[in-house]
PATORMAR-485825 format. One record per atom (N, C-alpha, C, O): atom name; z, y, x. Coordinates in pm, whole numbers, plus 50000, padded with zeros to 5 digits. Layout:
<rs>
{r CA; {Z; Y; X}}
...
</rs>
This chain:
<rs>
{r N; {21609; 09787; 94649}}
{r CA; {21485; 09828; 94709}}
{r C; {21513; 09911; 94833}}
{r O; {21619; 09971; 94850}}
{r N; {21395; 09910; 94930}}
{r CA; {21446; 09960; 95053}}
{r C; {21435; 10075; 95045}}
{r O; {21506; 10137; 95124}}
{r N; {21339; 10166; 94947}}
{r CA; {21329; 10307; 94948}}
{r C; {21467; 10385; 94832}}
{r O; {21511; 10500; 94825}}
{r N; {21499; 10260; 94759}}
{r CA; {21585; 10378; 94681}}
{r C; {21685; 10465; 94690}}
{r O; {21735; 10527; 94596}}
{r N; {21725; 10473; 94852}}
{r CA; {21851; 10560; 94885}}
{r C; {21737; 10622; 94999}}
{r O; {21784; 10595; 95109}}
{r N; {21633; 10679; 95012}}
{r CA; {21568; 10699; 95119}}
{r C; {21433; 10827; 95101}}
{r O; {21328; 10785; 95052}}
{r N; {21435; 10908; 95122}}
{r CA; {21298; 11004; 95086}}
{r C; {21218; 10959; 95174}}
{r O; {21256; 10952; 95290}}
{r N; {21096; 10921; 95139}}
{r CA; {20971; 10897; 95255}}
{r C; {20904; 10998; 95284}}
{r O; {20791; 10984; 95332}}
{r N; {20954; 11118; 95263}}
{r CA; {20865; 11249; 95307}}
{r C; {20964; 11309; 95382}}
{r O; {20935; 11427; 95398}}
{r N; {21062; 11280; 95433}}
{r CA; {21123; 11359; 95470}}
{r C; {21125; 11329; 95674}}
{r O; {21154; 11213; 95703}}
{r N; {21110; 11383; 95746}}
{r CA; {21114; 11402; 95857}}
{r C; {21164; 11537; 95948}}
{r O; {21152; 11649; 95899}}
{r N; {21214; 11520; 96068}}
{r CA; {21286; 11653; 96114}}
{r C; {21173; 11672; 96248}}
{r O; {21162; 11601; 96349}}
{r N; {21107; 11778; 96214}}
{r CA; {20958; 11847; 96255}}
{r C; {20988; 11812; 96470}}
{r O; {20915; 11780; 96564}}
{r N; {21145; 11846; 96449}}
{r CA; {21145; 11881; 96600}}
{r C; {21142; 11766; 96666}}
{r O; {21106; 11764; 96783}}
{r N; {21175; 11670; 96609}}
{r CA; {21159; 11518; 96685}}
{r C; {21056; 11426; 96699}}
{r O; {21068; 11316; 96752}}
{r N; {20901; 11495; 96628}}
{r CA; {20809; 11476; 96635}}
{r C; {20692; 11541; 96758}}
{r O; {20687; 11663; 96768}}
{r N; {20628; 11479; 96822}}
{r CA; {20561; 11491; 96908}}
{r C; {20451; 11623; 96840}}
{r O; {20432; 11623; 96718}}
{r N; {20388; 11726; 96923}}
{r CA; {20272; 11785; 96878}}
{r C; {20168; 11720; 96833}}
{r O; {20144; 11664; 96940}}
{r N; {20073; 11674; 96751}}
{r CA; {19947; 11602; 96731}}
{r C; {19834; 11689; 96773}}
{r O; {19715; 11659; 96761}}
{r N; {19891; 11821; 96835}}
{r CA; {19678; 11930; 96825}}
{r C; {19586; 11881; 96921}}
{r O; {19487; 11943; 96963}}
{r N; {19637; 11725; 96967}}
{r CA; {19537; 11706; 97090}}
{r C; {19477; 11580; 97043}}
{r O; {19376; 11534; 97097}}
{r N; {19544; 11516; 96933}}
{r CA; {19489; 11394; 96900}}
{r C; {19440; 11369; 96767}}
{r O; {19489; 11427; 96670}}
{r N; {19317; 11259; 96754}}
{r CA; {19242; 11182; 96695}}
{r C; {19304; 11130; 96567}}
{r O; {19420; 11102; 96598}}
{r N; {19287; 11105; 96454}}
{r CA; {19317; 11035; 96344}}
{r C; {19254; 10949; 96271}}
{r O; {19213; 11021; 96180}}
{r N; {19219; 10846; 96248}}
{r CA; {19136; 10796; 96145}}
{r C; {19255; 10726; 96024}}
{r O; {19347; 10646; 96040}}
{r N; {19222; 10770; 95948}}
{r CA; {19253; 10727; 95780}}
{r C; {19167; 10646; 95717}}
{r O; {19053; 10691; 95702}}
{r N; {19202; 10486; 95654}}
{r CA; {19100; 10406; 95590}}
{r C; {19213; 10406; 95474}}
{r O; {19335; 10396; 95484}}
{r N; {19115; 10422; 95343}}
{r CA; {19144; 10482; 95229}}
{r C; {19072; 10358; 95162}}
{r O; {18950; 10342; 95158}}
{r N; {19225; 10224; 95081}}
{r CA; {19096; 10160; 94999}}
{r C; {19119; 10224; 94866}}
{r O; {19227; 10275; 94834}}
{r N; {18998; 10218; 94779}}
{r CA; {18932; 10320; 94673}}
{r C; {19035; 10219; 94536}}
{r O; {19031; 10268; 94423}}
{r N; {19115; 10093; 94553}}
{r CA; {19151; 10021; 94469}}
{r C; {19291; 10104; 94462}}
{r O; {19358; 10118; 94565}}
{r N; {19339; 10169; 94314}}
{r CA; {19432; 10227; 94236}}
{r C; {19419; 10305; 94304}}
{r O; {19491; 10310; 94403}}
{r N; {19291; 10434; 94275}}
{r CA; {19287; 10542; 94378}}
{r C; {19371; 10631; 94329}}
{r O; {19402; 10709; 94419}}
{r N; {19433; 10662; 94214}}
{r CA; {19535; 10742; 94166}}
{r C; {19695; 10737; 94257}}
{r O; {19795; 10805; 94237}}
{r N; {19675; 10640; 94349}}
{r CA; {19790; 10581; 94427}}
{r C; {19731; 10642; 94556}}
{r O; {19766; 10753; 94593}}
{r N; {19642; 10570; 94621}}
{r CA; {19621; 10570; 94722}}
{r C; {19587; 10701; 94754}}
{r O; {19634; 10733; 94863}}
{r N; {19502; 10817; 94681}}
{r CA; {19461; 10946; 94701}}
{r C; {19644; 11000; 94681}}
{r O; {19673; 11051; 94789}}
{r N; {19713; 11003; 94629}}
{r CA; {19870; 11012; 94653}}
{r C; {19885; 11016; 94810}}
{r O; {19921; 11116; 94873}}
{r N; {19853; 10894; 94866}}
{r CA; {19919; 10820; 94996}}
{r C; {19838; 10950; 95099}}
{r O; {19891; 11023; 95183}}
{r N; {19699; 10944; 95057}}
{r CA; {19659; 10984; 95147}}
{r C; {19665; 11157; 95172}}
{r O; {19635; 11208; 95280}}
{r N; {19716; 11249; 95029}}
{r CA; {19779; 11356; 95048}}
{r C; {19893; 11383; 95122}}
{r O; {19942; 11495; 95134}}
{r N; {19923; 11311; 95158}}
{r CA; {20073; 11292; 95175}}
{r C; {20062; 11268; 95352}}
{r O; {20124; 11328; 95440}}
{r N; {19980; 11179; 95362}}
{r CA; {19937; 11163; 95547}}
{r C; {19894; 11274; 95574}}
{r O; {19950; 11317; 95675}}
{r N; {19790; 11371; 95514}}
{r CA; {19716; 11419; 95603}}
{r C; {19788; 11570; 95556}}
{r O; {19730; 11674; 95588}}
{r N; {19892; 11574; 95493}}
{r CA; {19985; 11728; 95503}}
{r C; {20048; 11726; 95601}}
{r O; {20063; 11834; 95658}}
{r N; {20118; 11585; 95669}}
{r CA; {20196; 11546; 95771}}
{r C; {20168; 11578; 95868}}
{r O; {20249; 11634; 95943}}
{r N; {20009; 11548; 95912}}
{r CA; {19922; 11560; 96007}}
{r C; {19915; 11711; 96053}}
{r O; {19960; 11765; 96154}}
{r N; {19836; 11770; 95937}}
{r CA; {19850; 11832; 95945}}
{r C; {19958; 12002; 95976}}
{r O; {19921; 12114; 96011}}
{r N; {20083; 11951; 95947}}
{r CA; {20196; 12012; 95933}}
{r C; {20266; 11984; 96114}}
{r O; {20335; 12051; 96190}}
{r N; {20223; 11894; 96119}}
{r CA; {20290; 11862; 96295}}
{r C; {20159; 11838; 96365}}
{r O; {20140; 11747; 96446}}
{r N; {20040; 11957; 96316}}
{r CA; {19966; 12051; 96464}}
{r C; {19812; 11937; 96472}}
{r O; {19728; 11953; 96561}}
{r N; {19803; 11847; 96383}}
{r CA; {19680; 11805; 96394}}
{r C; {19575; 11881; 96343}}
{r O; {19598; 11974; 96265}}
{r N; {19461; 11850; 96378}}
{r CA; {19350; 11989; 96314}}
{r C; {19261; 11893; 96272}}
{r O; {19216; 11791; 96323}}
{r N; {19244; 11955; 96158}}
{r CA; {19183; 11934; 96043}}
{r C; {18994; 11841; 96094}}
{r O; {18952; 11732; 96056}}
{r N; {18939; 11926; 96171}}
{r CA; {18870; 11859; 96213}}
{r C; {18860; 11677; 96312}}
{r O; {18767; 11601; 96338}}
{r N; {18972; 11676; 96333}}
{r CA; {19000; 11584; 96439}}
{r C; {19079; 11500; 96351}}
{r O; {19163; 11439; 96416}}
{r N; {19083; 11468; 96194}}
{r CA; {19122; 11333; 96103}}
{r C; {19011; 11319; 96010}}
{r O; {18964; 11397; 95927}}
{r N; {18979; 11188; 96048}}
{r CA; {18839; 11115; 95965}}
{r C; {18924; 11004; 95854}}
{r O; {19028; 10939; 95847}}
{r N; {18795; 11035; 95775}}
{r CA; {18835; 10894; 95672}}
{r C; {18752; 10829; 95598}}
{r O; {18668; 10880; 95523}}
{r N; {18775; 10704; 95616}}
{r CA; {18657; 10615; 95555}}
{r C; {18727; 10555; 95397}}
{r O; {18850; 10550; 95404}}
{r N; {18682; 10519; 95286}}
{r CA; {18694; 10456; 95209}}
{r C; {18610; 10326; 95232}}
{r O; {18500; 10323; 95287}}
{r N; {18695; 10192; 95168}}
{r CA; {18685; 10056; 95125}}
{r C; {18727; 10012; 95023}}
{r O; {18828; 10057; 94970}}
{r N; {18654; 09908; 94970}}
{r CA; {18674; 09892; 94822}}
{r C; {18819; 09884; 94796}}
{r O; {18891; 09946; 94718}}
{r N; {18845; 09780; 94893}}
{r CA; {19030; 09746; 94827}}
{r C; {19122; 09739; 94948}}
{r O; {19105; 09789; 95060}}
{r N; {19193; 09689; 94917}}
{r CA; {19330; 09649; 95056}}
{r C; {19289; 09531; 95113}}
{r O; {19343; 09506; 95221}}
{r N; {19216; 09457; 95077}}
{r CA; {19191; 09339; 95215}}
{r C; {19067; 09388; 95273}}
{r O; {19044; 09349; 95388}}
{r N; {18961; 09485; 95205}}
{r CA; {18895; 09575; 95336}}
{r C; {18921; 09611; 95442}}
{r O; {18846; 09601; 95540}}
{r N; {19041; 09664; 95441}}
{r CA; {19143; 09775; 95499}}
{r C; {19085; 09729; 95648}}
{r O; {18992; 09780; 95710}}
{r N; {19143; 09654; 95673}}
{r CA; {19142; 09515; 95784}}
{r C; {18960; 09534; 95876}}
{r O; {18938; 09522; 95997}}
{r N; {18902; 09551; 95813}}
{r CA; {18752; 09569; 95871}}
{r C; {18733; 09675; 95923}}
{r O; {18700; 09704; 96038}}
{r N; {18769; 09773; 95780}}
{r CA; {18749; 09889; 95853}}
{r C; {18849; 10000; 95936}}
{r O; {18839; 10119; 95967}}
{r N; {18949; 09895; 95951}}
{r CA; {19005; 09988; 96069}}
{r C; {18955; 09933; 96169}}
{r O; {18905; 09987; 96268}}
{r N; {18968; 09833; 96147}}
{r CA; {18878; 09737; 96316}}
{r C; {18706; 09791; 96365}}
{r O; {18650; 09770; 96472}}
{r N; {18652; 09865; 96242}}
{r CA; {18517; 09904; 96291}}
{r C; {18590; 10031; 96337}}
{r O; {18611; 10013; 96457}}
{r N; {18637; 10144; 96301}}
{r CA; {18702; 10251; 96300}}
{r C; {18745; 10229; 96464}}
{r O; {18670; 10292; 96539}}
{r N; {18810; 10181; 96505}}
{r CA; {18878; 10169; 96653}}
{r C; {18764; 10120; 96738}}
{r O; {18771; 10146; 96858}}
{r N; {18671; 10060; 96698}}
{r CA; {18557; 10015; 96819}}
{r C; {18441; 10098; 96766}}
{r O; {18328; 10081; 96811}}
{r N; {18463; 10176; 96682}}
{r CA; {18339; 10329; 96706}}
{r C; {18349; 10427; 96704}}
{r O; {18264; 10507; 96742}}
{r N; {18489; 10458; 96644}}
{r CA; {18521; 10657; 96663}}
{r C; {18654; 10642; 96781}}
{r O; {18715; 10536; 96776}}
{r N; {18690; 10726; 96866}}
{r CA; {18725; 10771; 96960}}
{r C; {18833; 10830; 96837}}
{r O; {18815; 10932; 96769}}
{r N; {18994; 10699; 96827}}
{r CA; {19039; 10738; 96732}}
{r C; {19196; 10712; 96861}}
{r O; {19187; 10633; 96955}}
{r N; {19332; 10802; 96831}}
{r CA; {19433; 10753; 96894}}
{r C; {19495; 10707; 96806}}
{r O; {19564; 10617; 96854}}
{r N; {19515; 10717; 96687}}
{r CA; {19593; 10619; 96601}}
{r C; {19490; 10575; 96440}}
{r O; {19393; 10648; 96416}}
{r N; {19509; 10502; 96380}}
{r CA; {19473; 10437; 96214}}
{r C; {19583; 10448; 96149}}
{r O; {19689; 10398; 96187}}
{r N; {19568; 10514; 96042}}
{r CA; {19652; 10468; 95913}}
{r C; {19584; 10384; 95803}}
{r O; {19476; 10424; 95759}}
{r N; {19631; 10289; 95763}}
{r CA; {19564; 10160; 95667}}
{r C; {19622; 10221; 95513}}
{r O; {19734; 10205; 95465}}
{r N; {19554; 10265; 95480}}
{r CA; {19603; 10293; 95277}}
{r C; {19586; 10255; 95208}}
{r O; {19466; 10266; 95182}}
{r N; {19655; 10184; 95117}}
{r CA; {19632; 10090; 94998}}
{r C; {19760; 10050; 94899}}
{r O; {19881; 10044; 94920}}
{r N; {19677; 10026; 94779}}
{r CA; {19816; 09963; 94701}}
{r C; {19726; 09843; 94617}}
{r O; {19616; 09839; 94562}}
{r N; {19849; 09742; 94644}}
{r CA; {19839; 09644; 94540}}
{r C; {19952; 09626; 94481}}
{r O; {20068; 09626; 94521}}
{r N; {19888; 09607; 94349}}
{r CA; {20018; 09623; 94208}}
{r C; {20051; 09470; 94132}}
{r O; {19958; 09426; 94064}}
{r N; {20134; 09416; 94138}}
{r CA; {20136; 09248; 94058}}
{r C; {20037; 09240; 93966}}
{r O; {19967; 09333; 93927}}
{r N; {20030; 09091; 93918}}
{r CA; {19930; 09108; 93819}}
{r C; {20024; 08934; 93780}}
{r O; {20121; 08875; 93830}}
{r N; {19935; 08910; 93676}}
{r CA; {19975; 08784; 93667}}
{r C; {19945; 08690; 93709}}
{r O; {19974; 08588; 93647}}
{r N; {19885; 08683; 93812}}
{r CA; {19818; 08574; 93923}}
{r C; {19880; 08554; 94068}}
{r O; {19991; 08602; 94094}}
{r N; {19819; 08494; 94145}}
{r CA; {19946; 08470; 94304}}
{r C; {19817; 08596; 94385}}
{r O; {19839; 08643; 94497}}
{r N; {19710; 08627; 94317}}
{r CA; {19605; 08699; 94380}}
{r C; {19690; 08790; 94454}}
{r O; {19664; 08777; 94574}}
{r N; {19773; 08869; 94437}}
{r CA; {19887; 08944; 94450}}
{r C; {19943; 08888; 94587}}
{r O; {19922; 08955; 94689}}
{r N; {20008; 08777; 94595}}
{r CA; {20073; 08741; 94717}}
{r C; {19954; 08688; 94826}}
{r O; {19981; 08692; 94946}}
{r N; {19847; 08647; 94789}}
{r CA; {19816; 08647; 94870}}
{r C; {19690; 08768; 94922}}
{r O; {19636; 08746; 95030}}
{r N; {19649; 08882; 94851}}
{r CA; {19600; 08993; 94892}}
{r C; {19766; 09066; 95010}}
{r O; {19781; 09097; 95129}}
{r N; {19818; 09065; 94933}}
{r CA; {19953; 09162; 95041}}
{r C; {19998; 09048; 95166}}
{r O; {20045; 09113; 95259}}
{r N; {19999; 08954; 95186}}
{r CA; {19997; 08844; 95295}}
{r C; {19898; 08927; 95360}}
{r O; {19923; 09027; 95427}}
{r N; {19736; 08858; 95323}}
{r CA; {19624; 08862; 95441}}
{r C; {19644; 09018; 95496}}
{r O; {19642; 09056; 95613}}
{r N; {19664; 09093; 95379}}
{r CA; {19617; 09246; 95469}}
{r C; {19749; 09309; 95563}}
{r O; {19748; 09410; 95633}}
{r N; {19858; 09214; 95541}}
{r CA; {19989; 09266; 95641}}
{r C; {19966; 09202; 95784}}
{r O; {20003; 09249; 95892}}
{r N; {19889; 09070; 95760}}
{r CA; {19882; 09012; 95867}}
{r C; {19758; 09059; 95939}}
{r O; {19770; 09057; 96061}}
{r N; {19671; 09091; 95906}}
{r CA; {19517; 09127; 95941}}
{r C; {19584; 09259; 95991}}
{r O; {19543; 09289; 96103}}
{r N; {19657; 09330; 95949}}
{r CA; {19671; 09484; 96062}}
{r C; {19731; 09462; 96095}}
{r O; {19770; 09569; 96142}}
{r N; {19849; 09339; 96145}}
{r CA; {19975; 09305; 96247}}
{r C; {19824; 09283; 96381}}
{r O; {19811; 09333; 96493}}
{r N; {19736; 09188; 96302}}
{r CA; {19661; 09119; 96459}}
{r C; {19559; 09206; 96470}}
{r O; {19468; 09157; 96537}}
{r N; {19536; 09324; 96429}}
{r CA; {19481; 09448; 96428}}
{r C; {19562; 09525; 96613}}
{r O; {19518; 09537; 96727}}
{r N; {19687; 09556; 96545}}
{r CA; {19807; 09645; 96664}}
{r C; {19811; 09503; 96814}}
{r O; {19846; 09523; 96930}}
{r N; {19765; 09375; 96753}}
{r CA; {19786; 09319; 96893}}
{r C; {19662; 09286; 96975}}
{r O; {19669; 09263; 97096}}
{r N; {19559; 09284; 96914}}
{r CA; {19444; 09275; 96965}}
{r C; {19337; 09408; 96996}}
{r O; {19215; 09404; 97013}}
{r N; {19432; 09531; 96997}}
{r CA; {19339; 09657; 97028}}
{r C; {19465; 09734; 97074}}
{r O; {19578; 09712; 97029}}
{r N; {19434; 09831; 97173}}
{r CA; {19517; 09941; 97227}}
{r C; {19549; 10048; 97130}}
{r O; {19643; 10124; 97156}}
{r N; {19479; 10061; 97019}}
{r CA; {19460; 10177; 96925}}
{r C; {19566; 10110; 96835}}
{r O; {19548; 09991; 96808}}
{r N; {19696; 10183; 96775}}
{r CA; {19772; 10142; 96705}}
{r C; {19796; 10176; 96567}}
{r O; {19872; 10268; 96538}}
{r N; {19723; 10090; 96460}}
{r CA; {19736; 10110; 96325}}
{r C; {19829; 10079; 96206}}
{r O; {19839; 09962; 96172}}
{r N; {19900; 10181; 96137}}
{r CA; {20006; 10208; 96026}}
{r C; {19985; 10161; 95917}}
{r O; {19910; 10205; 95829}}
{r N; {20068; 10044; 95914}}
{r CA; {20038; 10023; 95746}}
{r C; {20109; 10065; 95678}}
{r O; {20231; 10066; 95695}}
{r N; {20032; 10121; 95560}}
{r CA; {20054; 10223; 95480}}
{r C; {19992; 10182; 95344}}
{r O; {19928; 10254; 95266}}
{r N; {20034; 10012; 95330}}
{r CA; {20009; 09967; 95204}}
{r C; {20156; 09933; 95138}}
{r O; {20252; 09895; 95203}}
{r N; {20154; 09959; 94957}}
{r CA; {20258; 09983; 94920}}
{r C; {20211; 09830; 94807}}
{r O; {20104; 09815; 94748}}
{r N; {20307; 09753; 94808}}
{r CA; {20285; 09637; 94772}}
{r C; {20389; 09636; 94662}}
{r O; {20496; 09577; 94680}}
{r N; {20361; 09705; 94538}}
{r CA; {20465; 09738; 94421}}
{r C; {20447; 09627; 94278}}
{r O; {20338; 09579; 94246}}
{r N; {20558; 09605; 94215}}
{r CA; {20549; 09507; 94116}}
{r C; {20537; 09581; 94026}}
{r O; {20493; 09530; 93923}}
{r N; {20574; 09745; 94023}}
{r CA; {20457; 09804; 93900}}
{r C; {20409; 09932; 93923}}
{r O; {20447; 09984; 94028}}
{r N; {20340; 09992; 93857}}
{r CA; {20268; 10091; 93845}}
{r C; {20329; 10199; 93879}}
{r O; {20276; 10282; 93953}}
{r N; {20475; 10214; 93821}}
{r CA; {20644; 10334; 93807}}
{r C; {20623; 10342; 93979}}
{r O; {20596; 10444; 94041}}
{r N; {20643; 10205; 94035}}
{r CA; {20702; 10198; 94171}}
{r C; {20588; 10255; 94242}}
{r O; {20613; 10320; 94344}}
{r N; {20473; 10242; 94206}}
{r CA; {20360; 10296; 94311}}
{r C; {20351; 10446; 94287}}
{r O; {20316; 10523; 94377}}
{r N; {20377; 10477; 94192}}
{r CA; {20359; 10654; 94162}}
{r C; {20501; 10678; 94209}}
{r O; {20513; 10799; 94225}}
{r N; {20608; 10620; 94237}}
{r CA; {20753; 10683; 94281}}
{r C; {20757; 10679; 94492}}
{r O; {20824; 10737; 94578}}
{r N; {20643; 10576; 94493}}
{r CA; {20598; 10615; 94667}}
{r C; {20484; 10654; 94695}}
{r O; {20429; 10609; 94796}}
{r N; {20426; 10738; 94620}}
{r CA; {20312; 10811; 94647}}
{r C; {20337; 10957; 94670}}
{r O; {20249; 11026; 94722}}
{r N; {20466; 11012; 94630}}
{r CA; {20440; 11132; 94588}}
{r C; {20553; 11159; 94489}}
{r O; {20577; 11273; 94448}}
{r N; {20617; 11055; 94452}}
{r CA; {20703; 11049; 94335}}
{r C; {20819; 11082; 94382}}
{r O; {20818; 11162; 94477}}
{r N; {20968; 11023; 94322}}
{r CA; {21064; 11042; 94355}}
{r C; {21143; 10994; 94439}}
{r O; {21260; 11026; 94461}}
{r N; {21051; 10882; 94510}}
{r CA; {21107; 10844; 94636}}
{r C; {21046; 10925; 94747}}
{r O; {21075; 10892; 94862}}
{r N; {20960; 11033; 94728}}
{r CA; {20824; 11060; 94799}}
{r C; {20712; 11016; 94869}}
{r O; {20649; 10947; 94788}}
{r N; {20647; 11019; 94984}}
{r CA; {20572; 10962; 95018}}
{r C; {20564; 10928; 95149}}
{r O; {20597; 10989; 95251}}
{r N; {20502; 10794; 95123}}
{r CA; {20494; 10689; 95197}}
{r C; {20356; 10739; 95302}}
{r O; {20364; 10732; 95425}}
{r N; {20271; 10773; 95252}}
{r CA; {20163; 10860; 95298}}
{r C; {20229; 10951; 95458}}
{r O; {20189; 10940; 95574}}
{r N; {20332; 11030; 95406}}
{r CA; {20421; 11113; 95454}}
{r C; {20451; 11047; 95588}}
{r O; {20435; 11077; 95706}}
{r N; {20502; 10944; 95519}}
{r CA; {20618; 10824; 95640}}
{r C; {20524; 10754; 95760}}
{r O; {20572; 10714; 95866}}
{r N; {20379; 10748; 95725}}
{r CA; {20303; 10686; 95809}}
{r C; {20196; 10759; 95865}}
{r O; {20107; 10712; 95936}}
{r N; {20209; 10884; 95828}}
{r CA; {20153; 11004; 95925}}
{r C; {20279; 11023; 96043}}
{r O; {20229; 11005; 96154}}
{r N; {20392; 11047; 96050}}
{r CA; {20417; 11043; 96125}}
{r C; {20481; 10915; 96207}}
{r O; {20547; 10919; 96310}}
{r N; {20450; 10824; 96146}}
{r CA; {20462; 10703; 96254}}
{r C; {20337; 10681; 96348}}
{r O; {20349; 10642; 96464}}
{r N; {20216; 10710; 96289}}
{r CA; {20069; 10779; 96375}}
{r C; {20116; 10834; 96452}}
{r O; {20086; 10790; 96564}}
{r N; {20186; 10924; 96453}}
{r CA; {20185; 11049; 96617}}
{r C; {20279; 10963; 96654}}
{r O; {20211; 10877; 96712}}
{r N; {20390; 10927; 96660}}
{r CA; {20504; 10853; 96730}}
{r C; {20409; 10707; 96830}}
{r O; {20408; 10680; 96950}}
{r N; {20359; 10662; 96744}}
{r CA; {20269; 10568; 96798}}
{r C; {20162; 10599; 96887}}
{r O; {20151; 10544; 96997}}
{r N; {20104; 10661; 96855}}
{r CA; {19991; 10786; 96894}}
{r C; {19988; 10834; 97071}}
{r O; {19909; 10836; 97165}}
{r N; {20156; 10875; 97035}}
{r CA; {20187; 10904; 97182}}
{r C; {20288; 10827; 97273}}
{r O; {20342; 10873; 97373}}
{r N; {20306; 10688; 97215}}
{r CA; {20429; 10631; 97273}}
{r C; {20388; 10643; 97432}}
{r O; {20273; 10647; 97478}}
{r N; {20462; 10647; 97475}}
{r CA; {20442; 10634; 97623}}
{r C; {20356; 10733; 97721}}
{r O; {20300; 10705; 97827}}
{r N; {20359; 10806; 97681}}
{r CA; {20285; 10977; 97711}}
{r C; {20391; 11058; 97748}}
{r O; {20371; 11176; 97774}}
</rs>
């Protein structure tokens, strides 16, 4: 696995850009919110921790992870946002529902980052079980939440 030699919370503060000047939007889908409210503690300590203010990160909830996809796309053509983070988990099941929910919504925020200036993080954790989604939420791999707050500011400000 790609996280198991790897902390996803871990970042070195000084190589990160300031955020106190910029915009956030967070889309939070509400599907395995015991996961995703994980993910999304985990973004917005980040955010917060490297100078974003509290007032200036919004967040919408959607039902699930192929929402995600809408509402970051409404999110970027109505709030005055410099970066999206996309949050979600889908967990196997015994169906292909699975491969193809984690397909559409990887591809739907790939043509998300190419068809808008506003650049959105996916920050869906596509786990074959339950262990693995609580070990990148917050767990013992930490969080992934973490890892895509600050890929937001890196993105945020590329070229600034």
């Amino acid at each position: 696995m790609a996280t198991i030699n790897k902390n996803l919370s871990v970042y070195d503060k000084t190589t990160i850009p300031n955020a106190k000047d910029l915009r956030f939007g967070i889309v939070v889908s509400e599907w395995n919110p015991e996961i995703t409210q994980g993910l999304f503690s985990g973004a917005i300590e980040a955010l917060l921790d490297c100078g974003a203010k509290k007032e200036n990160v919004l967040r919408w909830n959607v039902p699930g992870s192929f929402e995600l996809i809408f509402g970051c796309n409404k999110m970027i053509a109505t709030q005055k946002v410099d970066a999206v983070i996309a949050i979600g988990s889908v967990i196997q099941g015994e169906t292909k529902h699975f491969d193809f929910v984690c397909s559409a919504t990887a591809q739907g925020i790939k043509d998300l980052n190419i068809q808008n200036d506003t650049p959105v993080i996916f920050c869906v954790l596509t786990d074959n079980t339950m262990q693995q989604a609580i070990d990148r939420s917050g767990g013992k791999h930490g969080n992934k939440g973490t890892e895509a707050a600050i890929a937001a500011i890196k993105m945020a400000t590329l070229g600034i």
